[in-house]
C-alpha positions in Angstrom: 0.0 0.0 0.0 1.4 3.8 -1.0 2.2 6.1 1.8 -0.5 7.9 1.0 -2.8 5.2 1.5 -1.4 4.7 4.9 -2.1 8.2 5.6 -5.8 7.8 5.0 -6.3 4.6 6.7 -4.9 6.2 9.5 -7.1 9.2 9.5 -10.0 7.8 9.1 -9.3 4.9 12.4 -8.1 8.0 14.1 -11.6 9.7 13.4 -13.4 6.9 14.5 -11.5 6.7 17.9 -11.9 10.5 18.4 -15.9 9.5 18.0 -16.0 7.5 20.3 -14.3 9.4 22.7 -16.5 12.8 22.1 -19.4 10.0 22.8 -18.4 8.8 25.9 -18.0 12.6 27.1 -21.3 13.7 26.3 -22.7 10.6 27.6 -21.4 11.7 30.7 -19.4 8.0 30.5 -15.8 10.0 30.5 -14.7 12.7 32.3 -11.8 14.7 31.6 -10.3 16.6 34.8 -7.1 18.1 36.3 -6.0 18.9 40.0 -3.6 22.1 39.7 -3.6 21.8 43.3 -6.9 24.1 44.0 -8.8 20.6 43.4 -10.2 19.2 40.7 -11.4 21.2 37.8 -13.7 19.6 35.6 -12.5 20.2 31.4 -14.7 18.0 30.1 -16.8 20.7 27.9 -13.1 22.2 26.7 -12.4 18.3 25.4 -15.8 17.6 23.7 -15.3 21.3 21.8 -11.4 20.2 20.8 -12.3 16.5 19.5 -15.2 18.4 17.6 -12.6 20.6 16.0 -10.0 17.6 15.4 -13.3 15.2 13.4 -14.1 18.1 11.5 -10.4 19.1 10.3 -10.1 14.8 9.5 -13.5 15.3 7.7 -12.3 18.4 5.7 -9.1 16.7 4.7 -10.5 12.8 3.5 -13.1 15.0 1.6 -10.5 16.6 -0.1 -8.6 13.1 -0.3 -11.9 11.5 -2.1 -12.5 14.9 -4.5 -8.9 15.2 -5.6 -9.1 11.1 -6.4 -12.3 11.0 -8.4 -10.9 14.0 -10.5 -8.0 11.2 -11.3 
């Protein structure tokens, strides 16, 4: 398989990973916190906004993948 094949395969198990994640935070299944020594400060809302950000930049580039390949 090309390297740019690789590339891909991994992008698109990396996007399914990163959706799963996102739904086990807003299921309320995963939390994400951190204890900066003032107790515990709860970033899960920060996390679900970032993985958002992260599916859609996959999304943006195997659409561009899968436009640029059917051209030929």
């Amino acid at each position: 398989m090309s390297a740019l094949g690789d590339l891909t395969d991994w992008c698109h198990q990396e996007r399914q990973r990163m959706t799963k994640q996102l739904a086990a935070l807003e299921a309320g299944r995963l939390k994400v916190a951190e204890d900066r020594g003032h107790g515990w400060t709860d970033h899960t809302p920060e996390s679900i906004a970032k993985l958002k950000l992260h599916i859609a930049e996959l999304d943006e580039l195997l659409q561009t993948y899968d436009a640029e390949r059917a051209r030929g």
